[in-house]
N, C-alpha and C positions, 0 to 999 in steps of 0.2 A: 649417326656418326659415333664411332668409340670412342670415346672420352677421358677411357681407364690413362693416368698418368705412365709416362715411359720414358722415365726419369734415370740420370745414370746410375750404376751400381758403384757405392764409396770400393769399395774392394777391388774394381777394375779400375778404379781413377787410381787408387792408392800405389797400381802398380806403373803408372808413367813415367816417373824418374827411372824406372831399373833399365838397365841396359835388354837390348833385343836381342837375344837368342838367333843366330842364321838355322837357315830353314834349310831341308833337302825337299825339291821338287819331284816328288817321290815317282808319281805316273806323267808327269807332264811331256817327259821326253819322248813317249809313246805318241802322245797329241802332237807333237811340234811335229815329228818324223811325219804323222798322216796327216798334215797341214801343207809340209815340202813339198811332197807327192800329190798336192791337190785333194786331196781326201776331205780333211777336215773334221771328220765323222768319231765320234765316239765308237766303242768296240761291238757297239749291236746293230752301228750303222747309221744314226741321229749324226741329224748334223748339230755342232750348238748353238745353245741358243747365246743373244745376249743382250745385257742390262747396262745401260747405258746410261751411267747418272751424270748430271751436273750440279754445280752450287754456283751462284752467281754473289761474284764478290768476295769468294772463299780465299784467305790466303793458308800457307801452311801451317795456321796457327790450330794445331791438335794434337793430341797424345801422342798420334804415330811418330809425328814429324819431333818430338820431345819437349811440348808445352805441357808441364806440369799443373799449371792453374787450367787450363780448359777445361771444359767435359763434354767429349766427345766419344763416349765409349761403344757407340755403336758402328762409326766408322772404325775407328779401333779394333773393332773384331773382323770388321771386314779386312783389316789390315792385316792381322792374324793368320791371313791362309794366300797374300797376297806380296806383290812388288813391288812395295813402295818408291816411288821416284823420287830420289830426295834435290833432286833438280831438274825440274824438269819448267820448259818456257813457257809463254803463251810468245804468238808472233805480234801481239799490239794488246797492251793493255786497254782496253777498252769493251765494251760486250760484243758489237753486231762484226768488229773485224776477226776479234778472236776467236768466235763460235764460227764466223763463218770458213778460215784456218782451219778449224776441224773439222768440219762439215763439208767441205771439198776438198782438202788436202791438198792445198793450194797457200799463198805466203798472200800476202796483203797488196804487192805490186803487181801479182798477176790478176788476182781477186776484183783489184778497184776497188776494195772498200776500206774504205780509209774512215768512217764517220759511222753515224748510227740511223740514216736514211739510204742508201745506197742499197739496191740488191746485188745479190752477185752475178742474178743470169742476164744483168745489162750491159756488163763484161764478157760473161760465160755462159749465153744462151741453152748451151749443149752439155755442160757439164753434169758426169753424173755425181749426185753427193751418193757420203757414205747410205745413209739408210737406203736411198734409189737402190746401191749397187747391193745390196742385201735383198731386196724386193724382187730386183733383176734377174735372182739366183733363185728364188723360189720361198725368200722369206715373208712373214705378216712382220709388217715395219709400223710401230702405233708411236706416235709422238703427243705426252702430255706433258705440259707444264710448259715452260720457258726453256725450248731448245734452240732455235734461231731467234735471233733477238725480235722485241715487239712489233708485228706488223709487218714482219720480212718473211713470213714462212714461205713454207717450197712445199706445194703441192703435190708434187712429181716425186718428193720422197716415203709418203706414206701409201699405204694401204688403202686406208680410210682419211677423210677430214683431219687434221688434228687437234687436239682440243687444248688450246690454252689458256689456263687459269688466270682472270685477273690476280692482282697484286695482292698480296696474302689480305684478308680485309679482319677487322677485328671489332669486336665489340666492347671495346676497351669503356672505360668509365675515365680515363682521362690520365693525365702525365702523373706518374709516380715520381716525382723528382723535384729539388726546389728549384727553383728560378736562377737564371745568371750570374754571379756574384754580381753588386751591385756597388760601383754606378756605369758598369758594362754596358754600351748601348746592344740592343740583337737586334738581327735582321728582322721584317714583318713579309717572311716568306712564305707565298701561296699554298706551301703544298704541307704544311701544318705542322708537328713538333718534330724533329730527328730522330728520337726514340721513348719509347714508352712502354710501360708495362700494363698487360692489360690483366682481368678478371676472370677470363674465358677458360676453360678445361684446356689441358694441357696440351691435348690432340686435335685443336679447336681449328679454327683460321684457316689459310689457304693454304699454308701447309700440309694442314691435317687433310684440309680436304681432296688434294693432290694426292697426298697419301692413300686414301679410301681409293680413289681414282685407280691408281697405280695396282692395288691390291686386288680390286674387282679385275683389272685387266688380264692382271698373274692367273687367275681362276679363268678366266675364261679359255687364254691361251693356253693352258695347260691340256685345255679337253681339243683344243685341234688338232688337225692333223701335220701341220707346218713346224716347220722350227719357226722363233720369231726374233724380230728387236726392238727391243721396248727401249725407248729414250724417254726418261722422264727428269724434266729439269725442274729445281730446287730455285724459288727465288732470290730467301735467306743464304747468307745476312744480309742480304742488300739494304739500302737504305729505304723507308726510316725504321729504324728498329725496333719494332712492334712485334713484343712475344709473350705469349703468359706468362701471368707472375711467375709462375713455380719456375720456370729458367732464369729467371732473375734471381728466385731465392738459392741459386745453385751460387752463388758467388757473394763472397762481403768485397765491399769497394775496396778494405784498405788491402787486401791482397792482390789486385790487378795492378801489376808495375804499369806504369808511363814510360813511356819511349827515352830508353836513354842517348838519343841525339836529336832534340827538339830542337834544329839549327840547321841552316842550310850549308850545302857542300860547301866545303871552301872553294876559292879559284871556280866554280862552276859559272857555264852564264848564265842569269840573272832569268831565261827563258825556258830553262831543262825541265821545272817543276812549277806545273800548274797552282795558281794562287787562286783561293775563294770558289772553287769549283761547286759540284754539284751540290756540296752539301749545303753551300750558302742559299740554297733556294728551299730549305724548310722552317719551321718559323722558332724565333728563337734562339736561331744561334747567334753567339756573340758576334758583332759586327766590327771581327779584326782578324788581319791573319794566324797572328798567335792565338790560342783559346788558352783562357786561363786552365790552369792545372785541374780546380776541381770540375769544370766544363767537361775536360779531356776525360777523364777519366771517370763521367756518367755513360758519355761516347762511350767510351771502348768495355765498362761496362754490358751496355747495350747490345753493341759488335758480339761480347762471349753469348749473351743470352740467346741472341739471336741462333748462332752456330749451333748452339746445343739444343734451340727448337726445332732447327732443321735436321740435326742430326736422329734427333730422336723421331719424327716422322720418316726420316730413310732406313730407320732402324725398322720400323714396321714394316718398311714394302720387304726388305733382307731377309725378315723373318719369316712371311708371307711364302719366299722363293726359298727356304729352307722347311716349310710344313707342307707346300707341296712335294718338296722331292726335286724340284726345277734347277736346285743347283747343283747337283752333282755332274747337270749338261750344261752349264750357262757360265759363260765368261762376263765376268763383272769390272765395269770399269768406270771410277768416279774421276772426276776431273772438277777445279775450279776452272770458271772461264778467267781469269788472270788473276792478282794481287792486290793488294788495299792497303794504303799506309795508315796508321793507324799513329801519327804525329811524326812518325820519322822525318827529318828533314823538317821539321818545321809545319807539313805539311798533312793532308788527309788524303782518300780516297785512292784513285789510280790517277790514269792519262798521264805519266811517262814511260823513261826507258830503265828507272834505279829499278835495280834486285828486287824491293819490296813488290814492285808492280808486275815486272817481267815473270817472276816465280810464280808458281801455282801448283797447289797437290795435283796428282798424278797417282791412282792408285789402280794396276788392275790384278785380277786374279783370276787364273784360267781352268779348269776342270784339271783335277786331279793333283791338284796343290794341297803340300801338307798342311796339319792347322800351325803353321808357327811363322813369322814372315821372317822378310831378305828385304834389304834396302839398296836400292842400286843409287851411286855417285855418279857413274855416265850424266853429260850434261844429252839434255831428250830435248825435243819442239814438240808442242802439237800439231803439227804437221805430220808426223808421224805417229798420231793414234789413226788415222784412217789405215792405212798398209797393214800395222798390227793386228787390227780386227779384224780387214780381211784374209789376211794370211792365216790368224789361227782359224776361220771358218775353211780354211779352203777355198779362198774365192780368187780368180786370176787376180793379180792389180791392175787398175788400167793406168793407161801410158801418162796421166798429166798429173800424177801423184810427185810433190814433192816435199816428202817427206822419207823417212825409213823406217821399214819396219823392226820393232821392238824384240822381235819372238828372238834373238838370240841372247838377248839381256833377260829375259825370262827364265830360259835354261839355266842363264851363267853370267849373274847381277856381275861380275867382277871383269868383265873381260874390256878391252879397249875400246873404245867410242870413237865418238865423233868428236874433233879436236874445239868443235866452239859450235852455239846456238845462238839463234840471230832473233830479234826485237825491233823495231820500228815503231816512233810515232811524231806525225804530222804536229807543226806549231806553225803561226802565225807569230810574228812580231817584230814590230819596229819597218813596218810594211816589209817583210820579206815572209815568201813563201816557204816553209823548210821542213824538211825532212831528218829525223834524228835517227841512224841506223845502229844499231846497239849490237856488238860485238862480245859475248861472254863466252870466255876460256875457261879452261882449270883455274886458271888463276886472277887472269884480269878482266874488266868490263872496260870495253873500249868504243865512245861514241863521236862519231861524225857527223854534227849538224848542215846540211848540205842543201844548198838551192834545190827545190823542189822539180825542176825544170832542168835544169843543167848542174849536174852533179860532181863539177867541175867545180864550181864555187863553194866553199868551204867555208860556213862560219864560226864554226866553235869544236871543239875538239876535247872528247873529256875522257879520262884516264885514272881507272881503280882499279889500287892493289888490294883484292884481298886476301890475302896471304899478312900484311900488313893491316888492312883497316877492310874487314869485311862488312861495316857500316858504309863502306862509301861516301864519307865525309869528307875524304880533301881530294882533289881532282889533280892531279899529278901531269897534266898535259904539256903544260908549260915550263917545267922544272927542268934546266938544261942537263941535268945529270939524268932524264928520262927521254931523249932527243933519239938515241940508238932505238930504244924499245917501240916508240911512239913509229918511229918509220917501220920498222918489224910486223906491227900491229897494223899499219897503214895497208901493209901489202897483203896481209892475211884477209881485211875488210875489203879490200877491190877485188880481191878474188872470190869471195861469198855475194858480192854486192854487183856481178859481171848482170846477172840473170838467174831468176827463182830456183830453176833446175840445180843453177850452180852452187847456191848453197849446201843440196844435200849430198852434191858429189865430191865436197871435202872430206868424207871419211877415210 
């Protein structure tokens, strides 16, 4: 395994703060035109190929997206020749509904997967996902690393087997960090510390070794005769945060800000946001819902190390498809599978429907993309990376796609969208069944807690301005001087929320 460090460059971190440059999509319009007509094909006749990343647990905390303390300077460059989504959703914060959202192109109601046991072909026996319908057309479809969540793979979308990596694994020497503050009690959770830094080379761990993975793949497809789609998903940062040192030494503690609204929404109910979640089940953490200040901010800590051990193993596969020559034909598209609070709200991790959860980077880049990027404000779904990629290969779409395709936001980041993105996630509480459907505008986030069963009953109802308060701090639902807006908004969500189709036919 290579071990040499692939560390960020200060010179490309130093340039985060400066504003971005728009890009002209210099040949892209060529590709779009032979995509419309079915083509697909580059101009000697190739079809392209394409790379398919994920990061689990990513939110848009990176350079592109304009975090100046990260170091992410390899997605960064990938950003550089690419269309960054600067909003773009997942359809349920969580892993196995939101991957599976993209991986069928289908919304969570029609999916049935609402949890992280559920397949989707016990719904959708017949459905074909994206990589089948790449396979279908004559592609080698290789799936490594975490692309369907654990234990839920789809057979029927590869090639070959797929091969995924257990949980990045490390040969750590033990917690780099002090204790609790003390007389803190912490949890004595099974699954061992939240985060840590380990000893190992920098290109070490399951990372690294995904990475090797990924790179022998790049070589070998390169010598076939097929176009291919490589999906390789990215653990990090997922919990527990376990990365070499040297990504830790990328950061001093007292530059990583703390979430400036450690407090729950106002007016919100008391059910919107998950309390003591997954992370309470590692050992150590403080056994309270607030985490003391310097707690938090070993956490989040941890969280950048993490990003920037992943990033810099995706930097190697990048490089890999840049020393063959493979990207000049290959559409490149990373995605986080949903958002991660990192204290907002009082709170940590995913499983709701706030901004922090719902958002997720979206970056792709299609052959013949100048090096300089474009940022598109369009609100997007993943729901619609499926159409996208098969549109720029030229692939028919088939008929139970509900999602839209992206390729005309690629031409032309600025043109008008789709009027709102929809979100969803399942809560239990106070014995009711409920479904939270989350409504995001240009402007506002609007949600509907609703009997899960008959959608008719209504329990909670939550309402943010951001144009106003882009934290989504006070919930505006109940404010009688928001009563015109709230029924306005009512009637926009019953019309997205008739039937899956019907959300994407709001445009």
């Amino acid at each position: 395994m290579n071990s040499s460090p692939h560390l960020p460059d200060p010179e490309i971190h130093s340039d985060h703060g400066k504003s971005r440059r728009p890009m002209l999509l210099l040949t892209l319009a060529a590709c779009l035109l032979a995509a419309a007509t079915g083509e697909g094909a580059a101009p000697d006749g190739r079809k392209p190929n394409v790379l398919f990343l994920v990061s689990d647990d990513l939110r848009p905390e990176l350079g592109c997206y304009g975090n100046q303390i990260i170091q992410s300077p390899n997605i960064d460059r990938l950003a550089s020749r690419s269309v960054v989504f600067d909003r773009a959703y997942c359809q349920q914060a969580v892993c196995s509904p939101s991957r599976t959202s993209v991986l069928t192109g289908a919304r969570p109601d029609t999916t049935r997967v609402w949890d992280l046991t559920t397949h989707f072909r016990k719904a959708l026996p017949d459905v074909v996902t994206l990589p089948q319908h790449f396979k279908e057309h004559g592609y080698v479809t290789v799936g490594l690393g975490k692309i369907y969540h654990g234990g839920l793979d789809d057979t029927a979308s590869w090639s070959a087997p797929p091969k995924e990596r257990g949980a990045p694994a490390s040969r750590a020497t033990g917690p780099r960090r002090p204790a609790p503050p003390a007389p803190q009690p912490v949890r004595s959770g099974g699954r061992g510390p939240a985060f840590r830094a380990s000893d190992d080379p920098p290109n070490s761990g399951g990372e690294g070794a995904l990475a090797d993975e990924a790179i022998a793949a790049l070589r070998r497809l390169k010598e076939a005769s097929q176009p291919f789609f490589l999906a390789v998903g990215f653990r990090k940062p997922h919990l527990p945060f376990v990365s070499p040192k040297a990504y830790w030494d990328l950061y001093h503690p007292a530059t990583i800000p703390l979430a400036d609204n450690p407090f729950l929404p106002k007016g919100a109910p008391a059910f919107a946001l998950a309390d003591r979640n997954e992370l309470w089940s590692y050992r150590d953490v403080p056994d309270a819902s607030h985490l003391p200040d310097a707690y938090a901010r070993q956490l989040k800590h941890g969280y950048y190390a993490a990003v920037s051990y992943m990033d810099a193993q995706l930097g190697r596969v990048l490089e890999e498809l840049d020393r063959t020559g493979l990207s000049e034909n290959t559409i490149v598209v990373l995605w986080g599978d949903h958002g991660w609070k990192l204290g907002e709200h009082d709170r940590w991790c995913k499983h709701s429907n706030v901004e922090d959860d719902a958002r997720a980077p979206l970056i792709v880049a299609a052959p013949g993309a100048a090096s300089s990027e474009r940022h598109c404000g369009a609100l997007v779904e993943f729901v619609d990376i499926y159409p996208t990629l098969a549109e720029l290969a030229g692939l028919p779409l088939p008929t139970h796609l509900e999602g839209t395709s992206l390729r005309p936001l690629l031409e032309n980041p600025d043109q008008a969208w789709k009027p709102a993105a929809f979100s969803q996630y399942p809560r239990s509480a106070n014995g009711r069944r409920m479904m939270g459907y989350s409504m995001r505008t240009d402007r506002y986030r609007f949600t509907r807690w609703v009997d899960r069963d008959d959608h008719s009953k209504v329990y909670a109802v939550e309402l943010y301005d951001h144009q106003t308060d882009p934290q989504e701090n006070t919930n505006l639902a109940d404010d009688p001087s928001h009563q015109s807006l709230v029924s306005k908004l009512t009637k926009q969500w019953e019309a997205g929320c008739r039937g899956a189709r019907s959300f994407a036919a709001q445009e």
